[in-house]
C-alpha positions as CSV (number, residue, x, y, z in Angstrom):
1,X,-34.7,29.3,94.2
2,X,-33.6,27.5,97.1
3,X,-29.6,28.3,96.1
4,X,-31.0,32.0,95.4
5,X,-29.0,31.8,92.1
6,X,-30.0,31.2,88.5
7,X,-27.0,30.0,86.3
8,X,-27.3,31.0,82.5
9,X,-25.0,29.4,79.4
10,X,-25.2,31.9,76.9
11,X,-22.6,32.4,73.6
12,X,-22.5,36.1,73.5
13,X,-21.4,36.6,69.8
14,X,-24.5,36.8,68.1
15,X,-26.4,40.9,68.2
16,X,-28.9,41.8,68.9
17,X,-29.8,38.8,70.9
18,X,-26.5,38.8,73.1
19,X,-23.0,40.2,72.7
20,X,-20.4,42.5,74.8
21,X,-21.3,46.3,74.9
22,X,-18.9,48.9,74.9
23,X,-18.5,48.8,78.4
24,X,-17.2,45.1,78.1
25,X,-20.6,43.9,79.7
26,X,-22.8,41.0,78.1
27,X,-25.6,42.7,76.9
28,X,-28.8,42.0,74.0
29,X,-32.2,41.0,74.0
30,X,-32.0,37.4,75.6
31,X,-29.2,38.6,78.1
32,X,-31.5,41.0,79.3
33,X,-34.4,38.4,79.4
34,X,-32.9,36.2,81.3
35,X,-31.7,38.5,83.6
36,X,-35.9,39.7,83.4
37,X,-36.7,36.2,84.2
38,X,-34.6,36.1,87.7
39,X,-35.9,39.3,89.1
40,X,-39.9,37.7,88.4
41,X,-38.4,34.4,89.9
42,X,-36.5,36.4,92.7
43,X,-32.5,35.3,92.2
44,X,-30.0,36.7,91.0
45,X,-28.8,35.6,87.2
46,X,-25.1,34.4,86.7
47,X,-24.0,33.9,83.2
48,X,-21.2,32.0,81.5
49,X,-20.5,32.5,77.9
50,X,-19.5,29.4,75.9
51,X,-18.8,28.8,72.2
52,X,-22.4,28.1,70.7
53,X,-21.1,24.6,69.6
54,X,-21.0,23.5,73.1
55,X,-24.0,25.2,75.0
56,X,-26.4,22.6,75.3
57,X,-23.6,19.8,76.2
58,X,-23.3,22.2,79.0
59,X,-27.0,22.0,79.6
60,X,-27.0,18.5,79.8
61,X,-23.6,18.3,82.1
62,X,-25.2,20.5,84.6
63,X,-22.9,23.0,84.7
64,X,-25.6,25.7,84.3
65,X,-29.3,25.6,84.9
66,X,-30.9,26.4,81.5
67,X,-29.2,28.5,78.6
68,X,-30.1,31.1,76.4
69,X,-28.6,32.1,73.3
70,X,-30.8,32.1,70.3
71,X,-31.4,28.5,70.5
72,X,-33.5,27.1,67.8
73,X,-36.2,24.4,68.6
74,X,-35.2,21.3,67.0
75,X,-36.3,17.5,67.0
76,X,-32.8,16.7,67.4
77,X,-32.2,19.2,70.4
78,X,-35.5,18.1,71.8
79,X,-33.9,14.4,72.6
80,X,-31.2,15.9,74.8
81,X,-32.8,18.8,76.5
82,X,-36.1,20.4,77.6
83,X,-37.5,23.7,75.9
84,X,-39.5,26.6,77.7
85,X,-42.5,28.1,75.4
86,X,-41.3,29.9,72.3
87,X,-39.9,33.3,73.2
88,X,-39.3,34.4,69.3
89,X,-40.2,33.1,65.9
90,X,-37.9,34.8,63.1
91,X,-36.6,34.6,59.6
92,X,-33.4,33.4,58.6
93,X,-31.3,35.5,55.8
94,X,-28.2,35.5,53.4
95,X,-25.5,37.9,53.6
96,X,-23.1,38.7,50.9
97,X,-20.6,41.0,50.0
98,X,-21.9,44.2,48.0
99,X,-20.6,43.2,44.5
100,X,-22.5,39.9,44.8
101,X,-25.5,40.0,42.1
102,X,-27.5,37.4,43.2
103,X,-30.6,37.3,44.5
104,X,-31.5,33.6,46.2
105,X,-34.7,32.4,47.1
106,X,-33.7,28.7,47.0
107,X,-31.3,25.8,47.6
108,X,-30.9,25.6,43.9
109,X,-29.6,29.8,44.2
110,X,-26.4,28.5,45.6
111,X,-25.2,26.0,44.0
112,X,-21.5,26.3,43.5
113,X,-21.2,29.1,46.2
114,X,-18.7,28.9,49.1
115,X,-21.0,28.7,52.5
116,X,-20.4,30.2,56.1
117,X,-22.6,29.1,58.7
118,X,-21.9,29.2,62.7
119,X,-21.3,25.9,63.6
120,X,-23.8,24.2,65.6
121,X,-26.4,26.2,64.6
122,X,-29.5,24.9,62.9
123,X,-28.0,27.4,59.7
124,X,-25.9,24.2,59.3
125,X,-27.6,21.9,59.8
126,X,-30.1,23.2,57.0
127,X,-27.1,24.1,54.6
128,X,-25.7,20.5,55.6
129,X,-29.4,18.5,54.3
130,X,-30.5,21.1,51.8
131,X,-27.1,22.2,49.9
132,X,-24.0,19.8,50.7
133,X,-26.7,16.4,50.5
134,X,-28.5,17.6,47.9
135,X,-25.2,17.8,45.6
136,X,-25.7,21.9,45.2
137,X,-22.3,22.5,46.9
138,X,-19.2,20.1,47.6
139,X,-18.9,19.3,51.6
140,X,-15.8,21.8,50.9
141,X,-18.2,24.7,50.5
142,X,-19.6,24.9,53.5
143,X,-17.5,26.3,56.2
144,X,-18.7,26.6,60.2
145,X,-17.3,29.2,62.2
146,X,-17.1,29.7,65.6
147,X,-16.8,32.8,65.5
148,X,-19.8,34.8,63.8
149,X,-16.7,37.8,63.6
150,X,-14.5,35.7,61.6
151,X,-17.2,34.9,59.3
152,X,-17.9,38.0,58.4
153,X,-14.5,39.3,58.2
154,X,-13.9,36.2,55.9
155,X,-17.3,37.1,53.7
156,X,-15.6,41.1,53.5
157,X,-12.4,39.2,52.0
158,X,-14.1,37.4,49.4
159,X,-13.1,33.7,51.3
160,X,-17.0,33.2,51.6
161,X,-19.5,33.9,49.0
162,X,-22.8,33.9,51.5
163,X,-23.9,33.1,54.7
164,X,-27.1,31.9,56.6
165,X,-28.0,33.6,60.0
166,X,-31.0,35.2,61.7
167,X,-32.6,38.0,60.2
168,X,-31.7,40.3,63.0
169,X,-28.1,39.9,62.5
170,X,-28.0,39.9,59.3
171,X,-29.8,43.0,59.4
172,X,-27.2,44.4,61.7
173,X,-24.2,42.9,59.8
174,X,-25.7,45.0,56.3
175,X,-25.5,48.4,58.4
176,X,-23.1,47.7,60.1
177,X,-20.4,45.9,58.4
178,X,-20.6,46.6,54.5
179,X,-22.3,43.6,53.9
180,X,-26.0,43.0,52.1
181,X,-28.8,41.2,52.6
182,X,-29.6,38.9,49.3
183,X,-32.5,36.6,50.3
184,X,-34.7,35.6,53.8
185,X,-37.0,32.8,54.6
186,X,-35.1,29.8,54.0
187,X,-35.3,28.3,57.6
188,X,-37.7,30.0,59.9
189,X,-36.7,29.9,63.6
190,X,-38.6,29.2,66.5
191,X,-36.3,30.2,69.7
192,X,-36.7,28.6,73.6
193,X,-35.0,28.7,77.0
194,X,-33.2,25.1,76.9
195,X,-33.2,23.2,80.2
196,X,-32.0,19.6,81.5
197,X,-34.3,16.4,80.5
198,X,-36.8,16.7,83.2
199,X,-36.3,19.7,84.9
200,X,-38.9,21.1,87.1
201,X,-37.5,24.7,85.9
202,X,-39.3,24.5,82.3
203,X,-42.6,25.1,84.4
204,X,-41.4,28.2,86.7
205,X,-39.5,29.6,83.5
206,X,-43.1,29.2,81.2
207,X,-44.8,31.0,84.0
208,X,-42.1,33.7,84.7
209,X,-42.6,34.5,80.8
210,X,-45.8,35.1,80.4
211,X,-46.1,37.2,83.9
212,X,-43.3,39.4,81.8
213,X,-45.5,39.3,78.6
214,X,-48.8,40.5,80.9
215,X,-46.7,43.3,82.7
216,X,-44.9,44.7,79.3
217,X,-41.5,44.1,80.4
218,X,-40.9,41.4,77.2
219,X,-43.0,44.0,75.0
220,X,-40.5,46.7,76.2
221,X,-37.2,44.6,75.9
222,X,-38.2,43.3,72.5
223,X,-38.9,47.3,71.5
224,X,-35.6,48.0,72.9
225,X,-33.2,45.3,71.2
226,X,-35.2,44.3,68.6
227,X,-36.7,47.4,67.0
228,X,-40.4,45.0,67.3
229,X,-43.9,44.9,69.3
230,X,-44.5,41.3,70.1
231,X,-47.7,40.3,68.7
232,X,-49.0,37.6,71.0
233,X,-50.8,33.9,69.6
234,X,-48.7,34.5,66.1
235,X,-47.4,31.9,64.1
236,X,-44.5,33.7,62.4
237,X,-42.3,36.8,62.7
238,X,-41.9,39.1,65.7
239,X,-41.2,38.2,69.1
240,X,-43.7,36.4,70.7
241,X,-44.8,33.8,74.3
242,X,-46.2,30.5,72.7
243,X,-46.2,27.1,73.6
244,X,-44.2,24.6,71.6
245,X,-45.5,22.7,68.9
246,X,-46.5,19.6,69.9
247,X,-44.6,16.5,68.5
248,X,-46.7,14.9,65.4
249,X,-47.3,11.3,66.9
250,X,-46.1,8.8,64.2
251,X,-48.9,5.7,62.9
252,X,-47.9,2.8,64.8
253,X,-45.5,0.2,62.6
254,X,-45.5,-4.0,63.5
255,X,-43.4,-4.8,65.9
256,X,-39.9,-5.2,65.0
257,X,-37.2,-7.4,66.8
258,X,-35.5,-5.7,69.5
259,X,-32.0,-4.0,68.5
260,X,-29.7,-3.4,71.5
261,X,-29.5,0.1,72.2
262,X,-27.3,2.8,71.1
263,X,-24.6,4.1,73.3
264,X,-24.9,7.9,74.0
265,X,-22.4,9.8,72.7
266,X,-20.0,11.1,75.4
267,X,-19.5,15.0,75.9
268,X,-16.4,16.8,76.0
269,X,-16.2,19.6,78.2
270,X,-13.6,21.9,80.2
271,X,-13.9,23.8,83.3
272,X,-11.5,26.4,84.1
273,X,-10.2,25.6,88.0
274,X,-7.6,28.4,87.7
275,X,-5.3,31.2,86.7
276,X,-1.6,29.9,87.2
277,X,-0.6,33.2,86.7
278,X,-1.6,36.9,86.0
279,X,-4.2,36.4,87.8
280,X,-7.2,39.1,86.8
281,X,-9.5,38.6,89.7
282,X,-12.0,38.0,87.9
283,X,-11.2,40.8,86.0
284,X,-11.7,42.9,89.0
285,X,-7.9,43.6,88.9
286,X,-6.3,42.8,85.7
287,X,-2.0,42.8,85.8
288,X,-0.8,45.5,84.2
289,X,1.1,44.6,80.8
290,X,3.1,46.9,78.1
291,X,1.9,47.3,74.5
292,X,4.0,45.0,72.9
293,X,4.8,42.6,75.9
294,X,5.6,39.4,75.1
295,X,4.3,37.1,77.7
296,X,2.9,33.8,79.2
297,X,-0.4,33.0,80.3
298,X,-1.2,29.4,82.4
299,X,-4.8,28.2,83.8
300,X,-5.7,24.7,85.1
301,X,-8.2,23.0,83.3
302,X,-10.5,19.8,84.1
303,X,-11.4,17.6,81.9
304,X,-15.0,18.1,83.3
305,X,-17.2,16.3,80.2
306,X,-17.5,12.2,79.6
307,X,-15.1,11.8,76.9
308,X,-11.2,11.3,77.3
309,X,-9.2,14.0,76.1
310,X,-6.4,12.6,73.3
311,X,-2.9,14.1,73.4
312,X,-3.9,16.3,69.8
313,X,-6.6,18.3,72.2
314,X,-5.4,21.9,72.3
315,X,-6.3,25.4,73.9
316,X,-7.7,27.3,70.9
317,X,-8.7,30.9,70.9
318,X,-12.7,30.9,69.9
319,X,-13.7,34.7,70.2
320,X,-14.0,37.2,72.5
321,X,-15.5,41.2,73.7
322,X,-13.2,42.4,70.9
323,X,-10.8,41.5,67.7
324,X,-7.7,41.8,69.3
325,X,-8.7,39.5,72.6
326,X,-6.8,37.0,70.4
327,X,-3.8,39.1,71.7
328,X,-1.3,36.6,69.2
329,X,-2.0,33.3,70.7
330,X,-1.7,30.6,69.2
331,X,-3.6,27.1,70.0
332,X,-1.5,24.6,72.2
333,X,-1.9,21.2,72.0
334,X,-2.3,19.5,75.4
335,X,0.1,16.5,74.6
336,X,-0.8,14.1,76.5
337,X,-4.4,11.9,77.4
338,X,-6.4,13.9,79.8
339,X,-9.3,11.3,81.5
340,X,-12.7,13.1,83.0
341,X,-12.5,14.5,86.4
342,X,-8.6,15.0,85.6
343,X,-6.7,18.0,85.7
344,X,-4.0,19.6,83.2
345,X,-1.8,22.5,83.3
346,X,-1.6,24.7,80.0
347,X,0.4,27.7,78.9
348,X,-0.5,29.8,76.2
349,X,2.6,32.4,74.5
């Protein structure tokens, strides 16, 4: 409040909770929250879209303030960040291609079958312990995308047999993309605001939410994206303020003799510095190319996570407002070690 600025990671690739409108804007349900959230705080709401993979490392970097982007609540996530109360509690789904037959309502359902899932999501994780450990599908069969669009154009070819998401998208992807919905339920979701380890913003965020749940404004934003009426103090479906469960506490075990203590894993993470040429402005003024132009495209990049980059790093095209944002490119290794806090030069053809 101080800085008069609130900055959001998001990964806007995932409708109806946050993607890029027709007008090239982010837009959805939690984009709109958050944006909700800093008017009843008073600041203004910047947001930076990531691949989902990498959100929370960006949480826990500091290179945004909290994120939002259909985030499940997991034990896992809960070592590494902080959660708000429980904004929504949904169903997960399966999506197939029309001639699929099947119906699942279980693990067992797809055994054999080729998986998509987004990676990082808690859709893998669940397909990793209940399908690929389990011994109902090779570690072959289940493939994470980063892009939720290239999963489903890969499930429309017939290179996917199924895939797990929320039931929201799902529900858009069946009306939406000639795909249908063959089973729910397998992995509820309980979504929250994450924030850094001890951050004093969990509180003001918890209090911001439910003054937006006493006015109406989440009622009218969840009517608005996601076709519901929250239903306060419920413990599954529609879009509702709770508190987080609180951890089971464990019986207490003997004593055991001290083990020295894990090393954290290290982060990787880049930060754009800047455009080395065609410079957009921010896309305020983009440079005017012809259809069919070849041409080159160079940013500076910092190596702005804890883990060295190896020479086999590369630029790689993750997703964008639109299919053809790829424009051609193809990933380029940076060839060479890259230590944090370094820079590098790259140019993409």
């Amino acid at each position: 409040q101080q800085a008069g600025k609130l900055v959001i990671g998001t990964s806007a690739d995932y409708p109806p909770f946050e993607f890029y409108n027709s007008n090239y804007a982010l837009d959805g349900f939690d984009v709109a929250l958050a944006k909700a959230l800093g008017e009843q705080l008073g600041v203004e709401v910047e947001f930076n879209d990531y691949a989902f993979d990498g959100l929370l490392d960006q949480v826990r970097l500091g290179n945004v303030d909290a994120a939002i982007g259909a985030i499940s609540v997991t034990a896992e996530r809960r070592e590494v960040v902080d959660f708000t109360n429980l904004y929504y509690i949904g169903s997960s789904a399966v999506v197939a291609r029309p001639s699929f037959t099947q119906t699942v309502t279980s693990a067992a359902d797809m055994t054999g079958l080729i998986v998509g899932v987004q990676l990082g999501t808690t859709y893998q994780a669940w397909a990793q312990q209940n399908l690929v450990d389990t011994g109902y599908i090779p570690q072959d069969n289940l493939v994470p995308y980063r892009s939720v669009r290239d999963m489903f154009t890969d499930l429309r070819t017939g290179k996917l047999d199924v895939s797990l998401m929320g039931k929201l998208t799902a529900d858009l992807a069946v009306s939406g993309r000639g795909l249908k919905l063959v089973g729910e339920g397998l992995s509820p979701q309980q979504l929250a605001i994450a924030v850094p380890k001890g951050s004093s913003l969990v509180e003001q965020l918890n209090e911001a939410l439910l003054a937006l749940e006493a006015d109406g404004r989440f009622a009218e934003l969840s009517k608005l994206y996601l076709s519901e009426t929250p239903l306060p103090n419920v413990t599954t479906g529609g879009a509702v303020v709770s508190e987080l469960p609180t951890a089971v506490a464990t019986p207490q075990q003997p004593a055991a003799t001290p083990q020295p203590t894990a090393t954290p894993a290290c982060i990787d993470s880049a930060k754009w510095i800047s455009d080395l040429n065609l410079d957009d402005k921010n896309m305020t003024s983009p440079p005017i190319l012809i259809p069919g132009q070849d041409f080159s495209k160079g940013w500076r990049l910092q190596n702005d996570g804890t883990c060295p980059w190896s020479a086999d790093f590369a630029l790689t095209y993750a997703n964008g407002n639109r299919i053809e944002s790829a424009m051609g490119g193809s990933s380029v290794k940076i060839g060479k070690a890259v230590q944090p806090g370094e820079q590098i030069d790259i140019n993409v053809n």
